[in-house]
PALO-654286 format. One line per 5 residues: number of its first residue (from 1); their letters; for each residue x, y, z of N, C-alpha, C. Coordinates in nm, 3 decimals. Example, Ala and Ser with C-alpha at 12.3 -4.5 7.8 and 13.67 -1.06 7.14 Angstrom:
<sevos>
1 = AS = 1.319/-0.569/0.780/1.230/-0.450/0.780/1.320/-0.330/0.780; 1.285/-0.225/0.708/1.367/-0.106/0.714/1.290/0.003/0.787;
</sevos>
This chain:
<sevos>
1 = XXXXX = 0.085/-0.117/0.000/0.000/0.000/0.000/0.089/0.124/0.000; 0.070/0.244/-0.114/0.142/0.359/-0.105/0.118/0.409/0.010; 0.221/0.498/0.046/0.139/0.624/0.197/0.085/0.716/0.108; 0.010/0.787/0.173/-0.111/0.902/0.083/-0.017/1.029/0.086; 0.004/1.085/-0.015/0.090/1.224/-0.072/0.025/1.331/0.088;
6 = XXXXX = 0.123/1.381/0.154/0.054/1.508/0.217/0.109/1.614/0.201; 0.004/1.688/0.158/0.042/1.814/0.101/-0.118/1.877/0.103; -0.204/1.979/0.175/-0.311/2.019/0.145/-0.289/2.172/0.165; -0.182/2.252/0.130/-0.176/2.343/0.120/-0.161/2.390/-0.066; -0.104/2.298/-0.101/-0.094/2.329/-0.267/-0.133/2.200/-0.334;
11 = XXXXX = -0.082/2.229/-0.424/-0.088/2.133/-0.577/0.044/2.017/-0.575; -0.017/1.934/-0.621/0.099/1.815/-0.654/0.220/1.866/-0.697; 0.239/1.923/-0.779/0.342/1.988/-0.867/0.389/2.117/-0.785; 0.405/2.130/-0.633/0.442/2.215/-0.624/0.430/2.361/-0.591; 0.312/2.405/-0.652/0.244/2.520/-0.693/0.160/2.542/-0.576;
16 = XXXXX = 0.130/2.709/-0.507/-0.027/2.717/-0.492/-0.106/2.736/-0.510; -0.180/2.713/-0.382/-0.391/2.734/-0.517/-0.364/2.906/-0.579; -0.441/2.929/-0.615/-0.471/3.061/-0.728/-0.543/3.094/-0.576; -0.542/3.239/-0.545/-0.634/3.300/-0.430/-0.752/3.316/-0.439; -0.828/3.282/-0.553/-0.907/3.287/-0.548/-0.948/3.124/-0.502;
21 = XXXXX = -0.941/3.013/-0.496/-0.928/2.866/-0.492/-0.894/2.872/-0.351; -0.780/2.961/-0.302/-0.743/2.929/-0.173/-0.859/2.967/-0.052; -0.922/3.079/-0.110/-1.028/3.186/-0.020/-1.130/3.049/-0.024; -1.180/3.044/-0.093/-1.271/2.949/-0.117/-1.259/2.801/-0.062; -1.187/2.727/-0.041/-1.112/2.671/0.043/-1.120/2.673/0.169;
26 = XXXXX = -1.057/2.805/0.224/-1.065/2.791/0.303/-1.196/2.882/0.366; -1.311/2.939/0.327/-1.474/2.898/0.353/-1.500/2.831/0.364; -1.453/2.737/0.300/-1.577/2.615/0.259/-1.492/2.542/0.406; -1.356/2.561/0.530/-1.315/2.478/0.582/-1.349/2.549/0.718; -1.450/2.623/0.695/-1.401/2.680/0.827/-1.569/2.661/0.859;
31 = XXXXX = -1.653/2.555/0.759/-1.774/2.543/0.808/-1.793/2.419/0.873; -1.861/2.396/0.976/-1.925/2.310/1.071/-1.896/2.146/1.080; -1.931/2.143/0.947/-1.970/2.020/0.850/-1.790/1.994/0.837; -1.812/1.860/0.896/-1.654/1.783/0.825/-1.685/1.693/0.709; -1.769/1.684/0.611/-1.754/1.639/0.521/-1.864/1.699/0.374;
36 = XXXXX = -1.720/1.850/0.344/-1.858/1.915/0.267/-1.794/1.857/0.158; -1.866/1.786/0.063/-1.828/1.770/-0.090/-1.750/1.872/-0.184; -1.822/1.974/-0.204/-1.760/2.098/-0.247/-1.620/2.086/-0.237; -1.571/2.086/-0.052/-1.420/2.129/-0.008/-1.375/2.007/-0.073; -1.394/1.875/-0.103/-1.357/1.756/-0.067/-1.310/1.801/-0.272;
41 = XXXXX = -1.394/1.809/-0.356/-1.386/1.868/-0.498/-1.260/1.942/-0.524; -1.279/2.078/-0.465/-1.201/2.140/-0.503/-1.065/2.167/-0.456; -1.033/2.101/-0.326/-0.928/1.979/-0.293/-0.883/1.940/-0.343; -0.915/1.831/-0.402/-0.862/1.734/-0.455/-0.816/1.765/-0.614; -0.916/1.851/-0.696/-0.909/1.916/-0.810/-0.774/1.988/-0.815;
46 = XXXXX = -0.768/2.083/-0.744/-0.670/2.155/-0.674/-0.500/2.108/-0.696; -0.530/2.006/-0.550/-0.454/1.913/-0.603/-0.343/1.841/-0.659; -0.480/1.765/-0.757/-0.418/1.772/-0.863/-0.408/1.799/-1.000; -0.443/1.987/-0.990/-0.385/2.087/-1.098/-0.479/2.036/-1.202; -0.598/2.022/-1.213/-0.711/2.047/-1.253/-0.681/2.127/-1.377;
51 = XXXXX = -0.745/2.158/-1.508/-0.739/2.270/-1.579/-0.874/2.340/-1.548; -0.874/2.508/-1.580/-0.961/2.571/-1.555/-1.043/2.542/-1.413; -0.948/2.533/-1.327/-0.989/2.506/-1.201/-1.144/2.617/-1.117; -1.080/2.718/-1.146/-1.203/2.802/-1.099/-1.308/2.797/-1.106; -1.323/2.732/-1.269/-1.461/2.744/-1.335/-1.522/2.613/-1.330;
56 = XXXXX = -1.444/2.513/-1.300/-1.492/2.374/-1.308/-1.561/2.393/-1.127; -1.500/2.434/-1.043/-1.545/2.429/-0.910/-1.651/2.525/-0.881; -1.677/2.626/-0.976/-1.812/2.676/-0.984/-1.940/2.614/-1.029; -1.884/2.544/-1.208/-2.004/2.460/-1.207/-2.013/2.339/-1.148; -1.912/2.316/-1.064/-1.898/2.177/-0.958/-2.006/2.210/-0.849;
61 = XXXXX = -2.022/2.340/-0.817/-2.146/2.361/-0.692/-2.282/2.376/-0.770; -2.271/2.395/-0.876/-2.384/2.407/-0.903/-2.424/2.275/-0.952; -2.338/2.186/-0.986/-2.378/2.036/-1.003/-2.432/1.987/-0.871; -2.398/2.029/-0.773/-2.376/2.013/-0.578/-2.515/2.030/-0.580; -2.590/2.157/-0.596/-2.687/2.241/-0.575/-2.805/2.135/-0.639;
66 = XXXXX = -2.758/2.108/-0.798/-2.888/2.055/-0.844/-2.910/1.909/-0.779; -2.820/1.824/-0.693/-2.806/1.721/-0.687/-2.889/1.735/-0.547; -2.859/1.820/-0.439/-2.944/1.880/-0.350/-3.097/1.877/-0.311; -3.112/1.971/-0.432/-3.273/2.009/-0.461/-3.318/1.860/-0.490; -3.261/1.759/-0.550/-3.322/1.601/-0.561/-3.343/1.541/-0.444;
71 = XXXXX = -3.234/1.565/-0.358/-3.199/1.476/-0.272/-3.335/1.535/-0.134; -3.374/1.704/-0.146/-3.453/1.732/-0.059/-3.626/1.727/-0.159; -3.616/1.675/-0.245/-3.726/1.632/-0.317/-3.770/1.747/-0.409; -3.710/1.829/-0.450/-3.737/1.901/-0.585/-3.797/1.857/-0.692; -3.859/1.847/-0.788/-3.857/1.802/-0.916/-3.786/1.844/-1.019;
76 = XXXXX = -3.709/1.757/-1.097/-3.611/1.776/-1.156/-3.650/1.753/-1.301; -3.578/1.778/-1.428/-3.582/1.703/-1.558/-3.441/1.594/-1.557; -3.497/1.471/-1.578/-3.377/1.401/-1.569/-3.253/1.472/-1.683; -3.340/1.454/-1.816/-3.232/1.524/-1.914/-3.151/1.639/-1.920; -3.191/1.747/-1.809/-3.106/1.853/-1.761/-3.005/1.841/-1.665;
81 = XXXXX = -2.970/1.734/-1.624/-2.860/1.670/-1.522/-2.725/1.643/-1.582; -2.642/1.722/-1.500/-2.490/1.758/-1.544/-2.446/1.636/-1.519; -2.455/1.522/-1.593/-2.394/1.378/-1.541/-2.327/1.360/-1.638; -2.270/1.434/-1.766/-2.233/1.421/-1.840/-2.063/1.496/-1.791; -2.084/1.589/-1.779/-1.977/1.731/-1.700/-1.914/1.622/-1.594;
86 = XXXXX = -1.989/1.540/-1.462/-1.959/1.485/-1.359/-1.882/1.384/-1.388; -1.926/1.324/-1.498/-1.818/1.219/-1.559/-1.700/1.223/-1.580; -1.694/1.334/-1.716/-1.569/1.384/-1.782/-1.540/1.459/-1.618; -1.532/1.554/-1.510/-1.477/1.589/-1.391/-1.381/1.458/-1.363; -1.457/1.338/-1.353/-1.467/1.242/-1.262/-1.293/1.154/-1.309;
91 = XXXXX = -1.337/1.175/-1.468/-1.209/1.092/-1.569/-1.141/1.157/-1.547; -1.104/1.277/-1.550/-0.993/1.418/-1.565/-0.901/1.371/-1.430; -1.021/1.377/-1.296/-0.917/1.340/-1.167/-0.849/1.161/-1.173; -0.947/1.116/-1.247/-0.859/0.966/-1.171/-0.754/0.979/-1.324; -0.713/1.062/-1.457/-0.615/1.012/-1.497/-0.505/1.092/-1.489;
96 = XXXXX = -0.571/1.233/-1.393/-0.419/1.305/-1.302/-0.373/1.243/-1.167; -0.474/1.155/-1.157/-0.418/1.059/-0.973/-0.354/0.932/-1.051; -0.374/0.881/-1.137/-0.268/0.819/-1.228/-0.149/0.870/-1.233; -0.135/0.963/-1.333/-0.037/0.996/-1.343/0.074/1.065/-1.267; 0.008/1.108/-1.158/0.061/1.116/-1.029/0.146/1.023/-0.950;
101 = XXXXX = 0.060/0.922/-0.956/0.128/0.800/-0.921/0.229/0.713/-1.016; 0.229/0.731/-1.099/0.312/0.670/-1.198/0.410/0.765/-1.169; 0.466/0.883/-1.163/0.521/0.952/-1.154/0.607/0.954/-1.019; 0.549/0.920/-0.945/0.573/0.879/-0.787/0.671/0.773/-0.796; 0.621/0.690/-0.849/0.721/0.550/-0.848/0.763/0.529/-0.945;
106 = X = 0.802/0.634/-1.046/0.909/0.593/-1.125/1.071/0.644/-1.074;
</sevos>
C-alpha cells in the first residue's frame, strides 16, 4: 500500500492554489460540517492541478446544488442533469491521480 501524498496546502506539482481557490477553500473549511463535498472537490481538483480550475469548481457547486434540490425532493428534468460534466470531472481526476502516481514511483 502507497502512503497518501501530504500536502493540502498546494498542488501536486508544487504550486499554490490561485487566491481565489485558496479563499474558497478555506470557507468552505471553516464550516461546521466535516464532510462538505464541495471542499472535498475542489481539494482534490486543486490538487491535482485540474485545468480551468475556478470554473470547473463553480459549475462543480452548481452540479452540488442541483443534486441537493433532488436529494430534498425538488422536481427535476432528468435530461437537464450535469452527469455528463460529472463524468468527464470524474475521468480528468482519476487520470491526473494516475499519473501522479506513476510519476511517484518511477
Amino acid at each position: 500500500m502507497h502512503a497518501p501524498v501530504q500536502n493540502t496546502t498546494g498542488r501536486a506539482d508544487g504550486k499554490d492554489h490561485s487566491p481565489k481557490i485558496h479563499t474558497y477553500l478555506e470557507r468552505l473549511r471553516q464550516r461546521k460540517e466535516e464532510h462538505v463535498l464541495s471542499y472535498k472537490f475542489a481539494l482534490i481538483a486543486s490538487f491535482l492541478a485540474l485545468e480551468n480550475l475556478e470554473e470547473t469548481v463553480t459549475k462543480f457547486d452548481q452540479a452540488k446544488n442541483c443534486r441537493n434540490d433532488i436529494v430534498h425532493g425538488a422536481p427535476f428534468d432528468e435530461d437537464g442533469l450535469p452527469i455528463a460534466k460529472v463524468r468527464k470531472w470524474l475521468g480528468e481526476l482519476v487520470c491526473l491521480h494516475l499519473a501522479l502516481r506513476i510519476q511517484v514511483n518511477s
